[in-house]
N, C-alpha and C positions, 0 to 999 in steps of 0.2 A: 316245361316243368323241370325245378333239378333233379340233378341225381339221389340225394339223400331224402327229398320229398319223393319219389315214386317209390324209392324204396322202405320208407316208411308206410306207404301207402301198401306197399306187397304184404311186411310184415303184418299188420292191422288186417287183411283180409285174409289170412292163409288160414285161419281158424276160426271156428265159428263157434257163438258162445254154450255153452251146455245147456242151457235155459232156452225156449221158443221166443223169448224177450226179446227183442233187438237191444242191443248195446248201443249209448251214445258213442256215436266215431271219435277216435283218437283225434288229438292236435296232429293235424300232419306238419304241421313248421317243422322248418329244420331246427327249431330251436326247442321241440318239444322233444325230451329223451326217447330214447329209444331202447332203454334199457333201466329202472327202478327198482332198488330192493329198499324197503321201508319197515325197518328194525327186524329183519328177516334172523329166526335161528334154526338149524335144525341139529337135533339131538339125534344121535346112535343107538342112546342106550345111557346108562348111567354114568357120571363120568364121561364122557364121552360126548365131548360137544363139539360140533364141526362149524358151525357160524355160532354166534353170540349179538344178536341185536344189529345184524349189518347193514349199514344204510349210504349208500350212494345211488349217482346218475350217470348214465355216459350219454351224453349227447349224437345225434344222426353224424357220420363221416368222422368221430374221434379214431384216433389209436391209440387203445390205451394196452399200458402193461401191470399185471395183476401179481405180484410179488411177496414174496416171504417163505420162510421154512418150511422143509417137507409135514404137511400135516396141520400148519395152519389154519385152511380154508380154502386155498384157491382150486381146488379140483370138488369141493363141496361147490363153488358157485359157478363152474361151468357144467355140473350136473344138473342142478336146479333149472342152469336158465336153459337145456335141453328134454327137461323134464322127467332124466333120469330119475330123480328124487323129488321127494316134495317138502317143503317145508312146515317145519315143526309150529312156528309160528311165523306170523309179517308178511306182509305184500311183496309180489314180486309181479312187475308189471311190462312187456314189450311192447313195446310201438301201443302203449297205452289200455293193451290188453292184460286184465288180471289172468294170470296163468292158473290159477285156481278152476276159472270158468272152464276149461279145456279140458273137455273129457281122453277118458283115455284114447279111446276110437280116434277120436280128434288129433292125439297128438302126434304120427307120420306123416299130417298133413301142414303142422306145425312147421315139423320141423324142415321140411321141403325149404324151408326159406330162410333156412339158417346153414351155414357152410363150416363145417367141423374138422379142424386139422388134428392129428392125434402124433404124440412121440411114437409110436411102432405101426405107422401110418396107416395098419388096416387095410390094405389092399388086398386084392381077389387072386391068391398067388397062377389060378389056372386061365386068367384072364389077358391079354396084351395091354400095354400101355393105351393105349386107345380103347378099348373097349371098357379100360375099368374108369376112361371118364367118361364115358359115353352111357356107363349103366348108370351116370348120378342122372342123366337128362330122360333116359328111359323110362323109370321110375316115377317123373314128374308128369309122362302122357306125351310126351314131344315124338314127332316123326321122325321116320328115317332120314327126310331131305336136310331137318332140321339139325341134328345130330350128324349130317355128316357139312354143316356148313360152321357147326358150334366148335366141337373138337379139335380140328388140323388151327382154329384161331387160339385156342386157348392154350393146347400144346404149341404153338410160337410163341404167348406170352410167357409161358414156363421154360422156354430153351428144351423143348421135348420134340421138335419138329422131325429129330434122327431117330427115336428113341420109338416110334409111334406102333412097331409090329414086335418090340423087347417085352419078356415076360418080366416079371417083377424081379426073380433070381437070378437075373441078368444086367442086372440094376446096382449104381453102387447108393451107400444109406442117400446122402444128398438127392440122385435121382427121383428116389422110390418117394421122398419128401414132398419134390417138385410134380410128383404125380397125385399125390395126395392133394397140395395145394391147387392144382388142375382141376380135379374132380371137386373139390369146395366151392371151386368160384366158378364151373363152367356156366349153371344157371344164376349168376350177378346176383345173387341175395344180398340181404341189406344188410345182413349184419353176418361176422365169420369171425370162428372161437378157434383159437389155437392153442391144444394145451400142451405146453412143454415141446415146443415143435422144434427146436436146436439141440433135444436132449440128448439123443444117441450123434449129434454131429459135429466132426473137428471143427475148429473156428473160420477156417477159411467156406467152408461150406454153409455154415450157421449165416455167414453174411450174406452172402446168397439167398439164402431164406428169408432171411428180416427185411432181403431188399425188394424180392418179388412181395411182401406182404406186404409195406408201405407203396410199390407199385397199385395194385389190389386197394389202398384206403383211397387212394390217388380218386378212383373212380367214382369213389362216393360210398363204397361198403365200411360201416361201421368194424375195426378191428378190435378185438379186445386177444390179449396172448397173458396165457399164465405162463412165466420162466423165472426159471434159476439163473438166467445166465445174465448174469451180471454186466459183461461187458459189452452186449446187445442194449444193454439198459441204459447202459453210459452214455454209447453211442451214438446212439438215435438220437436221445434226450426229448421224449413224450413223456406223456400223463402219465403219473404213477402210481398206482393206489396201494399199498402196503396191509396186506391181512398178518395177523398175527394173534396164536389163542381164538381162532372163530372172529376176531373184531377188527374193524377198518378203525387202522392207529394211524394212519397219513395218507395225504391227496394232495399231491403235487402238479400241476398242470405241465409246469416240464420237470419233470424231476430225474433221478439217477437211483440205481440202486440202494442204496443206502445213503442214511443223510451224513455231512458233515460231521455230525456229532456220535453218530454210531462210529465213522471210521475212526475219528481220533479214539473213541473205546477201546476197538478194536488192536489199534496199534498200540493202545499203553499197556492191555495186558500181553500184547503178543510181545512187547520192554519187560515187563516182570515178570515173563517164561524165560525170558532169556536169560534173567539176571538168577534166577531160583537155581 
């Protein structure tokens, strides 16, 4: 079986519906998404709109990167699809499951199968390297033999193999990063949200980041990253989805931070700054 088919297959069972109904089973194809929001919005409060009718797919093993201004939207749709919030209206659907259906009870056991990188990485500051990946597998019911054959693997894939008995305040930002994305991917979920994961990082360490997460899609986990950082976005040249005002204004299959046609904007008023 592939890799993006079992892991669709994980996602689809990790929660169960709120109803005694049974749910017809998702498409596990790799070609069925694994990620749907269908005219999705959720309101604050008045004023105050954080999506506006958003509608896209990301297919099982994309990378895609989720871009636009502070405030946009793109930290609204990595809350949604963790079930931080809920939305105001529209379907939002995983591995072909309406997240609606998912009670709240329901939703740690959700999220078990989803791998969440954070800019201020949230680590266990009184915990060692090893043990604060070791509690993402604890949490899931795995055993001792199991956790101690998962972590010394995942810490080599992260370049943490020296690092393994460092507290976190012993750590420089990059490290502490690479420990975060360790503990996201030690149980291989299908799909792993990184929001703003280059943000507090200089650029030579930022590569480093982007490179273990494109390692990480390599396997078959669905990546989706919200960033600013534009010249990760260049870079790479993946999917780009562009929020802006709550609404998806572009979807590029390879695309760049910004189009063609914003930069020459850009550059002609940043000509009549100059000239004023």
């Amino acid at each position: 079986m592939a890799a993006t088919e079992r892991h669709v297959r994980r996602l689809n069972e990790s929660a169960p519906a709120a109803t005694p109904a049974p749910a017809p089973p998702a498409d596990p194809s790799p070609t069925a998404p694994v990620i749907e929001f269908d005219d999705v919005s959720k309101h604050y409060g008045p004023g105050n709109v954080g999506l506006d009718g958003a509608s896209f797919a990301v297919r099982p093993g994309e990378f895609v990167f989720l871009v636009g201004s502070t405030g946009s939207g793109k930290s609204t749709i990595m809350r949604l699809l963790i079930k931080e919030l809920e939305p105001t209206a529209g379907t939002i659907r995983v591995a072909g499951r309406d997240l609606a259906q998912i009670t709240r009870k329901k939703v740690p056991f959700y999220r078990r199968n989803i791998g969440m990188v954070f800019q201020d990485f949230k680590l266990l500051p009184n915990r060692t390297v090893y043990d604060n990946v070791a509690y993402a597998l604890q949490v899931t019911g795995s055993g001792r033999r199991e956790i101690r054959e998962k972590v010394p693997d995942i810490l080599r894939l992260t370049g943490l193999s020296t690092k393994l008995h460092n507290y976190p305040d012993q750590l420089s930002g990059g490290e502490q990063q690479r420990v975060s994305v360790a503990r996201a991917f030690v149980n291989h979920p299908p799909l792993l949200l990184a929001d703003e994961p280059t943000g507090n990082l200089d650029p030579e360490t930022s590569i480093g980041i982007m490179q273990l997460l494109y390692r990480i899609n390599r396997t078959g986990t669905t990546v989706v990253v919200a960033t600013h950082d534009h010249t990760m976005v260049d870079r790479m040249r993946r999917r780009v989805i562009e929020v802006s005002q709550g609404r998806v204004v572009r979807d590029e299959r390879v695309g760049s931070y910004r189009t063609r046609e914003q930069s020459t904007r850009e550059f002609g008023a940043l000509l009549r700054g100059d000239e004023s």
